[in-house]
KEVEX-48545 format. One record per residue: residue number from 1; residue in three letters; x, y, z of N, C-alpha, C, O, CB in turn. Coordinates in steps of 0.001 Angstrom, whole numbers, m for minus. Glycine has a CB too. Layout:
// residues N
<node><pos>NUM</pos><code>ALA</code><n_px>X</n_px><n_py>Y</n_py><n_pz>Z</n_pz><ca_px>X</ca_px><ca_py>Y</ca_py><ca_pz>Z</ca_pz><c_px>X</c_px><c_py>Y</c_py><c_pz>Z</c_pz><o_px>X</o_px><o_py>Y</o_py><o_pz>Z</o_pz><cb_px>X</cb_px><cb_py>Y</cb_py><cb_pz>Z</cb_pz></node>
...
This chain:
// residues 67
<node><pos>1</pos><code>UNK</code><n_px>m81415</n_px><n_py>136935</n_py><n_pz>209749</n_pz><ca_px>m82012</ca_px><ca_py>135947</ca_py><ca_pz>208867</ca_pz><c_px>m81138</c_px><c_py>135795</c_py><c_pz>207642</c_pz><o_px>m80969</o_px><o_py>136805</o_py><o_pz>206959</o_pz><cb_px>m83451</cb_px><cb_py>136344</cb_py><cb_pz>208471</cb_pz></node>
<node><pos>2</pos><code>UNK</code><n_px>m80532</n_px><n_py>134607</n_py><n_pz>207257</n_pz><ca_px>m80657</ca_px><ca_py>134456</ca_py><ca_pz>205852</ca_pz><c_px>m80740</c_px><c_py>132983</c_py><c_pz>205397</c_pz><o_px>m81440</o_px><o_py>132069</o_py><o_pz>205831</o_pz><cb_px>m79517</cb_px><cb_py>135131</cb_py><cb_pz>205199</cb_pz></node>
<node><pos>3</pos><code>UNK</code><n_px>m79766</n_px><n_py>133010</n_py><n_pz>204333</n_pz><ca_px>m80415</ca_px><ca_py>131656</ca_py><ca_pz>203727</ca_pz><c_px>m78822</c_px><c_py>130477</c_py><c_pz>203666</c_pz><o_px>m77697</o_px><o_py>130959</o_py><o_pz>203531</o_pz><cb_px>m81277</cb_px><cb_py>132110</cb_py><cb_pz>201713</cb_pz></node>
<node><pos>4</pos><code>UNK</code><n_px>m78983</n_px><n_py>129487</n_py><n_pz>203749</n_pz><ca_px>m77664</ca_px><ca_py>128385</ca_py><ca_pz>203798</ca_pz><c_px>m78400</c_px><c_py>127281</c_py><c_pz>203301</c_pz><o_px>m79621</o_px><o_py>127128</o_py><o_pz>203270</o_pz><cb_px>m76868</cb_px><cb_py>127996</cb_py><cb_pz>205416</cb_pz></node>
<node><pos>5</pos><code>UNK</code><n_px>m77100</n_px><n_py>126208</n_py><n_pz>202753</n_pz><ca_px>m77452</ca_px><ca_py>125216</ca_py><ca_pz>201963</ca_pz><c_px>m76503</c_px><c_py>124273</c_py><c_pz>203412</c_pz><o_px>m75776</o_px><o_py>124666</o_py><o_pz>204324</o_pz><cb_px>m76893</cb_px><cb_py>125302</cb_py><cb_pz>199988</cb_pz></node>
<node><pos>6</pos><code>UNK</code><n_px>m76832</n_px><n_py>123378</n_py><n_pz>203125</n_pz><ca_px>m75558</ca_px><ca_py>121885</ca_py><ca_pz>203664</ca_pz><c_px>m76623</c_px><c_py>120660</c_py><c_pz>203306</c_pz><o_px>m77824</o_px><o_py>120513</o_py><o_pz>203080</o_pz><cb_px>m74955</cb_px><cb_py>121769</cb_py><cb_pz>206000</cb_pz></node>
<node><pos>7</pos><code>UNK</code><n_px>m75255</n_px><n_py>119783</n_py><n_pz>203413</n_pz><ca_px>m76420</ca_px><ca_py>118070</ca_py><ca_pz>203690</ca_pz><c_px>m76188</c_px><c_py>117516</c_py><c_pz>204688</c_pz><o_px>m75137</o_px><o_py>117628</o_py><o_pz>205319</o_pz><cb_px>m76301</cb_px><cb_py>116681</cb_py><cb_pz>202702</cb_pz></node>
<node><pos>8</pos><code>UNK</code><n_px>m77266</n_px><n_py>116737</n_py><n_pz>205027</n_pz><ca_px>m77805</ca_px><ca_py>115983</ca_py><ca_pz>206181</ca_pz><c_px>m77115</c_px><c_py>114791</c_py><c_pz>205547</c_pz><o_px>m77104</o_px><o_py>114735</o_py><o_pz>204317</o_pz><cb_px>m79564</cb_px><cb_py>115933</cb_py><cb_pz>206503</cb_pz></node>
<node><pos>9</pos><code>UNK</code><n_px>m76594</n_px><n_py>113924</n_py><n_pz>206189</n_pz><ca_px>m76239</ca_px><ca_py>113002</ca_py><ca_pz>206713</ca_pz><c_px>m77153</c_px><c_py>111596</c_py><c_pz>206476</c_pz><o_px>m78161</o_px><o_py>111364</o_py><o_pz>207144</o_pz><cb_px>m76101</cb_px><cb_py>113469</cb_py><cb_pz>207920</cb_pz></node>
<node><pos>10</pos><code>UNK</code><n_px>m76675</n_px><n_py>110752</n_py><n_pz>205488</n_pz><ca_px>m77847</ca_px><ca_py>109825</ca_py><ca_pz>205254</ca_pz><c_px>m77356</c_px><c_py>108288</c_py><c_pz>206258</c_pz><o_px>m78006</o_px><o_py>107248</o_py><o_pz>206143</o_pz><cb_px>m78025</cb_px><cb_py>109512</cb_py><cb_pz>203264</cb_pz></node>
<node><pos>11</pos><code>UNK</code><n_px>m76019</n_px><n_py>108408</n_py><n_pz>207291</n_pz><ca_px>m75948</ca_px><ca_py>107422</ca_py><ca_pz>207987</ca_pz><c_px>m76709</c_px><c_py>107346</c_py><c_pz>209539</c_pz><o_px>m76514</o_px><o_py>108291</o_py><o_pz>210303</o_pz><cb_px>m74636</cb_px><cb_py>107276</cb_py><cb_pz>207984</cb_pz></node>
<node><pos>12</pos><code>UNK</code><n_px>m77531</n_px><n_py>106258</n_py><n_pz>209957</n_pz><ca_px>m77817</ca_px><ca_py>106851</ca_py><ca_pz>210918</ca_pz><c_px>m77030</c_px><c_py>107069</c_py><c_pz>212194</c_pz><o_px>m75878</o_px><o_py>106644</o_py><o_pz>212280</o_pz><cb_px>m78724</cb_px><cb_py>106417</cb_py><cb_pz>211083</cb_pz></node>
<node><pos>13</pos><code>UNK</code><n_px>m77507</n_px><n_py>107596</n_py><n_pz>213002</n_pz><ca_px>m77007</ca_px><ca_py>108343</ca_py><ca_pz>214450</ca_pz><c_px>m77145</c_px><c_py>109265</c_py><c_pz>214574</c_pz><o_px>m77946</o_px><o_py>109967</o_py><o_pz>213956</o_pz><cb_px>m75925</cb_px><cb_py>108421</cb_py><cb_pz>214878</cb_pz></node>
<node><pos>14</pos><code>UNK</code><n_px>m76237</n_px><n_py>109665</n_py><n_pz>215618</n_pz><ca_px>m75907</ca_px><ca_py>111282</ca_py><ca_pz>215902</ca_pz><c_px>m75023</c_px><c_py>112098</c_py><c_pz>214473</c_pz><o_px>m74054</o_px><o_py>111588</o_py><o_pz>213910</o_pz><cb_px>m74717</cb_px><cb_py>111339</cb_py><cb_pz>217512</cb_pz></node>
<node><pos>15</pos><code>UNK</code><n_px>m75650</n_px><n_py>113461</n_py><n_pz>214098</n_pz><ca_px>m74530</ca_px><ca_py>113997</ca_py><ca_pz>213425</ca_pz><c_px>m74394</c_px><c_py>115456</c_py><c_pz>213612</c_pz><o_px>m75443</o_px><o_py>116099</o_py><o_pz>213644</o_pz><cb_px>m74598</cb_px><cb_py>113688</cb_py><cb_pz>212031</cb_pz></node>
<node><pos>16</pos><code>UNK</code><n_px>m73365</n_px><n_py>116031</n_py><n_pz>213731</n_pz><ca_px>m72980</ca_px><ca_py>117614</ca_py><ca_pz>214010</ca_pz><c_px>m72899</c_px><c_py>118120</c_py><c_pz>212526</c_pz><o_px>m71978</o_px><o_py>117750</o_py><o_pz>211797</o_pz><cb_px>m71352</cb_px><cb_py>117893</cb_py><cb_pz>214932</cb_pz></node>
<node><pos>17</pos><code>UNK</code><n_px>m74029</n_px><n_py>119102</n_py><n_pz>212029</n_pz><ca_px>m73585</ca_px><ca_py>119943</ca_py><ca_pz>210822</ca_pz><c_px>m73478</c_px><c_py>121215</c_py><c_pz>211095</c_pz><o_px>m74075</o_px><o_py>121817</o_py><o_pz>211987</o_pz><cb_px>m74418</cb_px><cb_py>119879</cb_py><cb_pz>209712</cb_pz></node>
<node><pos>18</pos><code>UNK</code><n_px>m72583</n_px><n_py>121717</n_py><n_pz>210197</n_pz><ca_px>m72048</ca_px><ca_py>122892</ca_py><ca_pz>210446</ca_pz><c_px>m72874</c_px><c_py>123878</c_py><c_pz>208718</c_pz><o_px>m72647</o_px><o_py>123604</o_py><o_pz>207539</o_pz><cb_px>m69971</cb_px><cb_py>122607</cb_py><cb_pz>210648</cb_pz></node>
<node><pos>19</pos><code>UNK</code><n_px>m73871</n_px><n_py>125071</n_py><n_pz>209333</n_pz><ca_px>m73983</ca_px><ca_py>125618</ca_py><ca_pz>207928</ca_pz><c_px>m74070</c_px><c_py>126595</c_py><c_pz>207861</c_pz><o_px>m74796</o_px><o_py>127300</o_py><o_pz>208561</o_pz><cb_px>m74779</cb_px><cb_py>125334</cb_py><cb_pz>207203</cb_pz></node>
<node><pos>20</pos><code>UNK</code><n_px>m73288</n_px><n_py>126973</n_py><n_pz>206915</n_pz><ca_px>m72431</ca_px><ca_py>128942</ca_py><ca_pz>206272</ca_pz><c_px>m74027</c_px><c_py>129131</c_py><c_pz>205805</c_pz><o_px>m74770</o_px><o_py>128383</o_py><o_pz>205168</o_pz><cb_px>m70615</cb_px><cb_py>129127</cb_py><cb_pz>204233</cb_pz></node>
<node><pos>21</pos><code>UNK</code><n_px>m74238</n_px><n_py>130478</n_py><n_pz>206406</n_pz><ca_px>m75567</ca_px><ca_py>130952</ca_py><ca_pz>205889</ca_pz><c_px>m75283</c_px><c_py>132591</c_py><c_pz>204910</c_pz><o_px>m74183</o_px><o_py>133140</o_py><o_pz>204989</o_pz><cb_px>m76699</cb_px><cb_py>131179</cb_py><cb_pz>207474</cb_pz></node>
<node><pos>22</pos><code>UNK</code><n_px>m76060</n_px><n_py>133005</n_py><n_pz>204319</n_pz><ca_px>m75498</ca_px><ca_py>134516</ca_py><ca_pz>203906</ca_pz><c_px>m77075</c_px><c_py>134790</c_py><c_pz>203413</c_pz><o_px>m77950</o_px><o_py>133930</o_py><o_pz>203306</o_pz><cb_px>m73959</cb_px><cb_py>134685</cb_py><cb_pz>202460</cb_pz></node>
<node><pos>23</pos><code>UNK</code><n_px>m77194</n_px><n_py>136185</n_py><n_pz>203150</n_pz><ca_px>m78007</ca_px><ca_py>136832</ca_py><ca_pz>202707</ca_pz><c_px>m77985</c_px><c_py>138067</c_py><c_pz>201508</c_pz><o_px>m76914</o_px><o_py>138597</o_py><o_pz>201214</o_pz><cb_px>m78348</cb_px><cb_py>137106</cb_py><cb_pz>203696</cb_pz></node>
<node><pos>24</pos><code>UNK</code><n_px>m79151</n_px><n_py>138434</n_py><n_pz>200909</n_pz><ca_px>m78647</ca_px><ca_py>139392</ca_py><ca_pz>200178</ca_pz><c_px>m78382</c_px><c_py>140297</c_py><c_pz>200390</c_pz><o_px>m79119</o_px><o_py>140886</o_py><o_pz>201181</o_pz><cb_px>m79009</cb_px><cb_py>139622</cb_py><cb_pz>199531</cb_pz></node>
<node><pos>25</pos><code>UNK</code><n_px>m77073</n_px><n_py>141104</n_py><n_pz>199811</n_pz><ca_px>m77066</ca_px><ca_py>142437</ca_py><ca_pz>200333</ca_pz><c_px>m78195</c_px><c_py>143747</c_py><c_pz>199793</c_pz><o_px>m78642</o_px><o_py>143847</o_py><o_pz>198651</o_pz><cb_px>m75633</cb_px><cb_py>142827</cb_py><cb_pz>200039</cb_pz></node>
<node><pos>26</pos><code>UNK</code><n_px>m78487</n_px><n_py>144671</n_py><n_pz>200945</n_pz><ca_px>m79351</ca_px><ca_py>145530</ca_py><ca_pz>200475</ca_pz><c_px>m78370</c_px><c_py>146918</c_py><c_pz>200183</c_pz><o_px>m77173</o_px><o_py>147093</o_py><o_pz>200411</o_pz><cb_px>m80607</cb_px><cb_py>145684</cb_py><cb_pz>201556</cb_pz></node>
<node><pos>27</pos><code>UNK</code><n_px>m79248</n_px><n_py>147685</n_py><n_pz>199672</n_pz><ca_px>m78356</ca_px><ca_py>149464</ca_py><ca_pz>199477</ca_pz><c_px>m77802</c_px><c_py>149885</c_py><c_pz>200736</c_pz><o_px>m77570</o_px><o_py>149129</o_py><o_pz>201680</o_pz><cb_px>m79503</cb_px><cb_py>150965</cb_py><cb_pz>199040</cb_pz></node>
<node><pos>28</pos><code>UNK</code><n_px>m77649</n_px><n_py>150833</n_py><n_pz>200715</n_pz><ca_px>m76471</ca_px><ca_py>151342</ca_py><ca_pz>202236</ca_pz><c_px>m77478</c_px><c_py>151758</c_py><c_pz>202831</c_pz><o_px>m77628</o_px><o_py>151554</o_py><o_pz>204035</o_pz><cb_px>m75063</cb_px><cb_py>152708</cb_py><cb_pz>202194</cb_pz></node>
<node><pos>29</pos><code>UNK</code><n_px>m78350</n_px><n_py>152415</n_py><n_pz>202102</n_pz><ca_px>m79476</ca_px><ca_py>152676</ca_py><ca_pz>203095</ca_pz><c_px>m80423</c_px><c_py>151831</c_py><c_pz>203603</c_pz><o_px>m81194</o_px><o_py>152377</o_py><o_pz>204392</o_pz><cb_px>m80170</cb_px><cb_py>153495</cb_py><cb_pz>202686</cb_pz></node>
<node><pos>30</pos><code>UNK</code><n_px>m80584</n_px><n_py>150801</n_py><n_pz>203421</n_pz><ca_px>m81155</ca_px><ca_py>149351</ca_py><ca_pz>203725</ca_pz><c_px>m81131</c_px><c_py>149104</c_py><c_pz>204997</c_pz><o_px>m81993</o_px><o_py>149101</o_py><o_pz>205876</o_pz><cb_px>m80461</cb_px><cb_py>148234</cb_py><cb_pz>203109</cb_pz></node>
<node><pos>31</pos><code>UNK</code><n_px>m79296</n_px><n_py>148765</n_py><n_pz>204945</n_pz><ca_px>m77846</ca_px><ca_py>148531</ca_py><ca_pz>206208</ca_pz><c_px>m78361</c_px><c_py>149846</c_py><c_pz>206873</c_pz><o_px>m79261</o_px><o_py>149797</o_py><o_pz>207712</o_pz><cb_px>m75685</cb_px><cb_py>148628</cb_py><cb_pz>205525</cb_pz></node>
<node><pos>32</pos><code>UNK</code><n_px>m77953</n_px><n_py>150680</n_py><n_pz>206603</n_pz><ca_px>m78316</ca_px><ca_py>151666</ca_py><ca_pz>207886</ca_pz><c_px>m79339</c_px><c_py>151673</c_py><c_pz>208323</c_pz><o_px>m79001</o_px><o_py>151241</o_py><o_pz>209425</o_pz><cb_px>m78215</cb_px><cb_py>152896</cb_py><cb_pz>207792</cb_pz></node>
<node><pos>33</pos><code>UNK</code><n_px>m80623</n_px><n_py>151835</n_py><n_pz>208430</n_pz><ca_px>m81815</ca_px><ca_py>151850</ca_py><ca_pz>209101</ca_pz><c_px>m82302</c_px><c_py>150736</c_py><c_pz>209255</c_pz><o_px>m83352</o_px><o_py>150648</o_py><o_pz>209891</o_pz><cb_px>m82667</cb_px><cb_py>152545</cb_py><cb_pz>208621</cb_pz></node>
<node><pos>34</pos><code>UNK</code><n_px>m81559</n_px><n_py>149347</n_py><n_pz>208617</n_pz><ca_px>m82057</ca_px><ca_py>148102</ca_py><ca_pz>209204</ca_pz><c_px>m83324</c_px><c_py>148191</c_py><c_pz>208961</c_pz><o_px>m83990</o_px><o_py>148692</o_py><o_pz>209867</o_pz><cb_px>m81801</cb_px><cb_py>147852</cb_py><cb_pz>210615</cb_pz></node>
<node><pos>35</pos><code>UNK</code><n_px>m83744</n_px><n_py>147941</n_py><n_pz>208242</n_pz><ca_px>m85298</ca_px><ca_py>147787</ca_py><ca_pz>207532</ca_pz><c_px>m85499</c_px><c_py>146167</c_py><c_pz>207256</c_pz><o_px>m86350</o_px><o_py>145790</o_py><o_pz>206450</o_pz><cb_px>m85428</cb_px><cb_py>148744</cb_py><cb_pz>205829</cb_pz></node>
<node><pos>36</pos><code>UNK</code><n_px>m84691</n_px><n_py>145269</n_py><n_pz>207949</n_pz><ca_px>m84846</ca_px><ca_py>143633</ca_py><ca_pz>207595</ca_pz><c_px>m84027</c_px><c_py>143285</c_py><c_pz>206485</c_pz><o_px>m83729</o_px><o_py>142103</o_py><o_pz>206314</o_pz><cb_px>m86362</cb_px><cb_py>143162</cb_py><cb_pz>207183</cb_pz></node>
<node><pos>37</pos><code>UNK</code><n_px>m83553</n_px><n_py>144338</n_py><n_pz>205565</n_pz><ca_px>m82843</ca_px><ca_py>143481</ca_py><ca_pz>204227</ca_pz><c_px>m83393</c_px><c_py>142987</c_py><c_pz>203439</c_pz><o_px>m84480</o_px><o_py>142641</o_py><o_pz>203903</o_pz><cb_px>m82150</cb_px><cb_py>142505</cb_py><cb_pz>204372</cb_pz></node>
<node><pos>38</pos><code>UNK</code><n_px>m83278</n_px><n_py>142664</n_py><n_pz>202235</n_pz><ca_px>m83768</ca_px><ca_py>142411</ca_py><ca_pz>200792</ca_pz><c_px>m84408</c_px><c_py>141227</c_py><c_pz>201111</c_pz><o_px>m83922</o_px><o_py>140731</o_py><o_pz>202127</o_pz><cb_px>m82657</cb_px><cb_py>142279</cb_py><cb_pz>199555</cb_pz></node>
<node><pos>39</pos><code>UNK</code><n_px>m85533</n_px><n_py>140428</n_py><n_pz>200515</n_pz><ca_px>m85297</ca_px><ca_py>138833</ca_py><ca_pz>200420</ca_pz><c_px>m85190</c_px><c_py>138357</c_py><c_pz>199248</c_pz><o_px>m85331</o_px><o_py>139230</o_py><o_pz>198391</o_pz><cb_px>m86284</cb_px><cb_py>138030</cb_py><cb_pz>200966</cb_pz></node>
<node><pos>40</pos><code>UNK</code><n_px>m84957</n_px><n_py>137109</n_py><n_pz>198760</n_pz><ca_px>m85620</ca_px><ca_py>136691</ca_py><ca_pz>197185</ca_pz><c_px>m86908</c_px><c_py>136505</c_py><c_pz>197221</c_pz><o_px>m87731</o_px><o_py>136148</o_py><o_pz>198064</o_pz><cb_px>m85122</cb_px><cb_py>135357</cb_py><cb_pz>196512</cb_pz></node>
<node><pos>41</pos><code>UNK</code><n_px>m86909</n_px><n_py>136906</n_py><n_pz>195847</n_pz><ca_px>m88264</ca_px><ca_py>136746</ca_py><ca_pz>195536</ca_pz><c_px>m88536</c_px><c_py>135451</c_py><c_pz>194787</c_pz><o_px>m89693</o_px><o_py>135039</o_py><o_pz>194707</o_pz><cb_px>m88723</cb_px><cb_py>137898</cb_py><cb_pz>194768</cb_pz></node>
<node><pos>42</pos><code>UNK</code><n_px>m87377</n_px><n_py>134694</n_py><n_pz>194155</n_pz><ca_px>m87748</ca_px><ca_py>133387</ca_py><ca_pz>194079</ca_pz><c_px>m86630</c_px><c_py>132615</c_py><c_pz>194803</c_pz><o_px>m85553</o_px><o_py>132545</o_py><o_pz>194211</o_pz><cb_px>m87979</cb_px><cb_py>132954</cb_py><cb_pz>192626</cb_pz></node>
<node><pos>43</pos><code>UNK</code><n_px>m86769</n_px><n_py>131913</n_py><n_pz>196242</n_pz><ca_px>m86020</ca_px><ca_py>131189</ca_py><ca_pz>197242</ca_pz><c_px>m85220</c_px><c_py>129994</c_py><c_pz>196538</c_pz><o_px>m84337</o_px><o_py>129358</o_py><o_pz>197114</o_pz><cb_px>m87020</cb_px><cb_py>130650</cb_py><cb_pz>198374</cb_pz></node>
<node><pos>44</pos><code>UNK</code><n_px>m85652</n_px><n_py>129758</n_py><n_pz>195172</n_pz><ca_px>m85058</ca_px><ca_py>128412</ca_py><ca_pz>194241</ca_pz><c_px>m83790</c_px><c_py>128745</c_py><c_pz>194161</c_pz><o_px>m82954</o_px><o_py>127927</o_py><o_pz>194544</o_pz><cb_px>m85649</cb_px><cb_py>128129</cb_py><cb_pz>192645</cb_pz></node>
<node><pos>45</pos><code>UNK</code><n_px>m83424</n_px><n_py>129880</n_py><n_pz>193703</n_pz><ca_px>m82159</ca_px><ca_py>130603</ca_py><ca_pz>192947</ca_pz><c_px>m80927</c_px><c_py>130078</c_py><c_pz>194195</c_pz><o_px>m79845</o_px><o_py>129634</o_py><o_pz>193810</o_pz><cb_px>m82402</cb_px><cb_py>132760</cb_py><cb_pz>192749</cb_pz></node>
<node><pos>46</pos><code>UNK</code><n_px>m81235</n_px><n_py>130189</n_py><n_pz>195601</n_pz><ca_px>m80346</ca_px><ca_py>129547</ca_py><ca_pz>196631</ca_pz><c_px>m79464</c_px><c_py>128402</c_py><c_pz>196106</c_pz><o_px>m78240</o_px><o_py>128335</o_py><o_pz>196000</o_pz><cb_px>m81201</cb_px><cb_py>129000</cb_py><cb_pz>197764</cb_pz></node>
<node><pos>47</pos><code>UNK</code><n_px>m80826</n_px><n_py>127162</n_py><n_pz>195686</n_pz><ca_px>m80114</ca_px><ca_py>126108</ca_py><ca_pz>195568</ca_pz><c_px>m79826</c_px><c_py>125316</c_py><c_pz>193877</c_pz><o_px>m79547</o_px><o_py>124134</o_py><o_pz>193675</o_pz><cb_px>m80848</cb_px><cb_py>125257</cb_py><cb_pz>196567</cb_pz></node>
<node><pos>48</pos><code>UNK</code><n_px>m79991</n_px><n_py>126311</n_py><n_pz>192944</n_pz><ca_px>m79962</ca_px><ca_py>126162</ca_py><ca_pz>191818</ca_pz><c_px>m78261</c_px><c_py>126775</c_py><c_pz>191281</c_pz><o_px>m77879</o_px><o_py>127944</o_py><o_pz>191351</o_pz><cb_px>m81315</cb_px><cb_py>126852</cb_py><cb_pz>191310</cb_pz></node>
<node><pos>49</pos><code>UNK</code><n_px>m77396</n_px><n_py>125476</n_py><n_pz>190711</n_pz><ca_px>m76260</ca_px><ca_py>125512</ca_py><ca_pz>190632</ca_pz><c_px>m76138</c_px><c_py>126966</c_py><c_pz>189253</c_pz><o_px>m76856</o_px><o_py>127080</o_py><o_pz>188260</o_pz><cb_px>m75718</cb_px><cb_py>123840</cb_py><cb_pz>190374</cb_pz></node>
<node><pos>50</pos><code>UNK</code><n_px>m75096</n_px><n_py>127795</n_py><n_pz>189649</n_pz><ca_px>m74888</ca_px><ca_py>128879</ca_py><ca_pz>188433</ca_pz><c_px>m75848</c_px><c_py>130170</c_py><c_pz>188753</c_pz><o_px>m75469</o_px><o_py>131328</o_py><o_pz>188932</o_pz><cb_px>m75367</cb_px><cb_py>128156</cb_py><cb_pz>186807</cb_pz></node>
<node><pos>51</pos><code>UNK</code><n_px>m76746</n_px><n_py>129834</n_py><n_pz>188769</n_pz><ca_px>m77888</ca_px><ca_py>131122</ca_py><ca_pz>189413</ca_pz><c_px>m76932</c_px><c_py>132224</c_py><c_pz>190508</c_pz><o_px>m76943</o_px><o_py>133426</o_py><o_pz>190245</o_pz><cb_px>m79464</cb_px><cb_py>130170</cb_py><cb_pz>190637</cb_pz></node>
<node><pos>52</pos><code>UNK</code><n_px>m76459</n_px><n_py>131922</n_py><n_pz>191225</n_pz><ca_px>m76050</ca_px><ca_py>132842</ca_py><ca_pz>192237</ca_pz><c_px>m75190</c_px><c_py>133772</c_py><c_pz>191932</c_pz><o_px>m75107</o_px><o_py>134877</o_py><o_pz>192468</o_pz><cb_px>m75571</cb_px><cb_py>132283</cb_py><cb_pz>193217</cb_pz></node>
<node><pos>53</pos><code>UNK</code><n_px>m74342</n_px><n_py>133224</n_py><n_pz>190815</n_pz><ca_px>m73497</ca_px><ca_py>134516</ca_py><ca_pz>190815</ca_pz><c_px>m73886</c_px><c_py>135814</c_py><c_pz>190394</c_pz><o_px>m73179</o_px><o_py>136820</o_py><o_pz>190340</o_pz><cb_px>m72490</cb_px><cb_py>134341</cb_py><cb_pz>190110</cb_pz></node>
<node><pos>54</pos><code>UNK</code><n_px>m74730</n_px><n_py>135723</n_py><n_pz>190188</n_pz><ca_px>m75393</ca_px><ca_py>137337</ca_py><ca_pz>190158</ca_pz><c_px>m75752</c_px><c_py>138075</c_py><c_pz>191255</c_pz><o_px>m76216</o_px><o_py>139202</o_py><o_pz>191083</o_pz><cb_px>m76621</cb_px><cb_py>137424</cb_py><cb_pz>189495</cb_pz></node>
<node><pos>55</pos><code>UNK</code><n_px>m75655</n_px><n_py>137756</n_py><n_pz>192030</n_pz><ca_px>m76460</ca_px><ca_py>137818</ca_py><ca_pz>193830</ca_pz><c_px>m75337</c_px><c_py>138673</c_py><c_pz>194221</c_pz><o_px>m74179</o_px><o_py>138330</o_py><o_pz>193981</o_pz><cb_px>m76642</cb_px><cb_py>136028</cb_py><cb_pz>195082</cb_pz></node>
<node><pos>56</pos><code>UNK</code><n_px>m75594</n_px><n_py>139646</n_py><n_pz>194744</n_pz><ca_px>m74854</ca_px><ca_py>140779</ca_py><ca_pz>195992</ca_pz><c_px>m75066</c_px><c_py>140097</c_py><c_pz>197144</c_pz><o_px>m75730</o_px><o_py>140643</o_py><o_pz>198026</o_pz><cb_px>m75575</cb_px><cb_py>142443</cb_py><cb_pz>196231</cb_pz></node>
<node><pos>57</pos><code>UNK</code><n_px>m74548</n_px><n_py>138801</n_py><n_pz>197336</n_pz><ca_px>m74579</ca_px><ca_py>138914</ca_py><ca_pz>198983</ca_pz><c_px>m73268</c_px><c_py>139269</c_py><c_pz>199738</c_pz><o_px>m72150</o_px><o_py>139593</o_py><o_pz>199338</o_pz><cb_px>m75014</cb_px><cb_py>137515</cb_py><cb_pz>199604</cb_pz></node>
<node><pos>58</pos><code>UNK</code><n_px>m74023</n_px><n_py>139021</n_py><n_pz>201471</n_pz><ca_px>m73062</ca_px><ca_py>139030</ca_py><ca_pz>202113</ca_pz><c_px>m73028</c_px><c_py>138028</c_py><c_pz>203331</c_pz><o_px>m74011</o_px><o_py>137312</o_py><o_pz>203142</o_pz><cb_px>m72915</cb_px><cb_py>140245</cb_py><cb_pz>202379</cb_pz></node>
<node><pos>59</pos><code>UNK</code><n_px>m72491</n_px><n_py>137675</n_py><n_pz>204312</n_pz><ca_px>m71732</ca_px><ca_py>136702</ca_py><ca_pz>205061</ca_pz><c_px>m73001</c_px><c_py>136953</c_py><c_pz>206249</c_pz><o_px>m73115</o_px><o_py>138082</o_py><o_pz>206726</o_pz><cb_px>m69832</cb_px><cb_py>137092</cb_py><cb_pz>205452</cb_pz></node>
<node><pos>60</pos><code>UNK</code><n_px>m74013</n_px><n_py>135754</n_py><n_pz>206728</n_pz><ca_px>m75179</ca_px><ca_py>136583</ca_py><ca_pz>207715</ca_pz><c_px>m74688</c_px><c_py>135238</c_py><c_pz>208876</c_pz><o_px>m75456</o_px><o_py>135142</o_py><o_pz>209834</o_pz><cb_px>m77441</cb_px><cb_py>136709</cb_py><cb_pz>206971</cb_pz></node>
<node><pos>61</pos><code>UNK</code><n_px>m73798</n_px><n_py>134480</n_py><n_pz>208862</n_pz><ca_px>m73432</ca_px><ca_py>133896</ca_py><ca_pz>210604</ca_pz><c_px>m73307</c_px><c_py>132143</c_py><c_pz>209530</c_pz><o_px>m73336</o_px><o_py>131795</o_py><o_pz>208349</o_pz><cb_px>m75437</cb_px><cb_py>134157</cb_py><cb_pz>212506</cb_pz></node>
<node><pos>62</pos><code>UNK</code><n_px>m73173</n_px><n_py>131552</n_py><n_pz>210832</n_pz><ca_px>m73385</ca_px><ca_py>130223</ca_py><ca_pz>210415</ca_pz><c_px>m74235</c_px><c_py>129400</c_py><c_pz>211985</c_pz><o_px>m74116</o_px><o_py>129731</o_py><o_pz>213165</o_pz><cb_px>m71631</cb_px><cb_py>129513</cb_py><cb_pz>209885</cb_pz></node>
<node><pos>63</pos><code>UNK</code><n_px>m74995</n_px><n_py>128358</n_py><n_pz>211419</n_pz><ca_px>m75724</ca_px><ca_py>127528</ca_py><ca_pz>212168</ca_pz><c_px>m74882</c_px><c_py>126225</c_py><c_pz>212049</c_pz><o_px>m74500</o_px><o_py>125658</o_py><o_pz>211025</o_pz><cb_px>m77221</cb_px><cb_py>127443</cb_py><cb_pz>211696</cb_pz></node>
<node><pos>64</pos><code>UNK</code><n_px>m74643</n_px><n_py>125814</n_py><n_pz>213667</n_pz><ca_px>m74694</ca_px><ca_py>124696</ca_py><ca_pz>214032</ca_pz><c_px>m76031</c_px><c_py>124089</c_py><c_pz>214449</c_pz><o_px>m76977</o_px><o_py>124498</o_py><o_pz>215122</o_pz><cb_px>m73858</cb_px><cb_py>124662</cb_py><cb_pz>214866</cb_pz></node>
<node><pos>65</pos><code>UNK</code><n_px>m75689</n_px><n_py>122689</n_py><n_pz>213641</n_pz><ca_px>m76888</ca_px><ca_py>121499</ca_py><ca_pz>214207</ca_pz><c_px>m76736</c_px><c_py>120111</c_py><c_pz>214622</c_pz><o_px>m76036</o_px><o_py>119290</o_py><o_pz>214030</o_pz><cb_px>m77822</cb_px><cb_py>121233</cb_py><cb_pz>213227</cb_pz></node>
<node><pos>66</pos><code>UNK</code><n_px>m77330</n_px><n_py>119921</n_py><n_pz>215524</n_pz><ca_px>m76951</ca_px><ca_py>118108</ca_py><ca_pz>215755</ca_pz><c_px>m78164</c_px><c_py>117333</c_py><c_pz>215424</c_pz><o_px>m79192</o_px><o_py>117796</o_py><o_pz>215918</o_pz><cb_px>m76536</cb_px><cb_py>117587</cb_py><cb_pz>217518</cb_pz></node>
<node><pos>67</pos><code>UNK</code><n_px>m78268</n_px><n_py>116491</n_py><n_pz>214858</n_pz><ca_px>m79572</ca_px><ca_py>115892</ca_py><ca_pz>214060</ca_pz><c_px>m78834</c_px><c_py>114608</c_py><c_pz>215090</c_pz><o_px>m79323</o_px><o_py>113479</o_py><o_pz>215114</o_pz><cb_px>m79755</cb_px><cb_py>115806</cb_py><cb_pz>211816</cb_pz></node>
């Protein structure tokens, strides 16, 4: 699980998006026993410009989509 931003496409048709997702990082002991990982506790901070750089994340996959 984590969290990714992209935009949708305001022409119509078919469109292929591609979106970098990441999550927060938890303590080592988190990662090791896999306990699910941290979440936010406020989900805004994602898409609120400047907010993030405070964030320990790390790299959780990327989603393809075809709308």
């Amino acid at each position: 699980a984590g969290y990714g931003v992209c935009h949708v496409p305001s022409a119509p048709g078919c469109h292929r998006v591609t979106c970098v997702t990441w999550r927060p990082r938890g303590t080592r002991g988190q990662r090791l026993l896999g306990h699910g990982g941290p979440q936010l506790r406020v989900p805004e901070v994602a898409v609120t410009p400047g907010d993030r750089y405070r964030l320990r994340t790390e790299a959780a996959g990327t989603v393809h989509l075809e709308l």
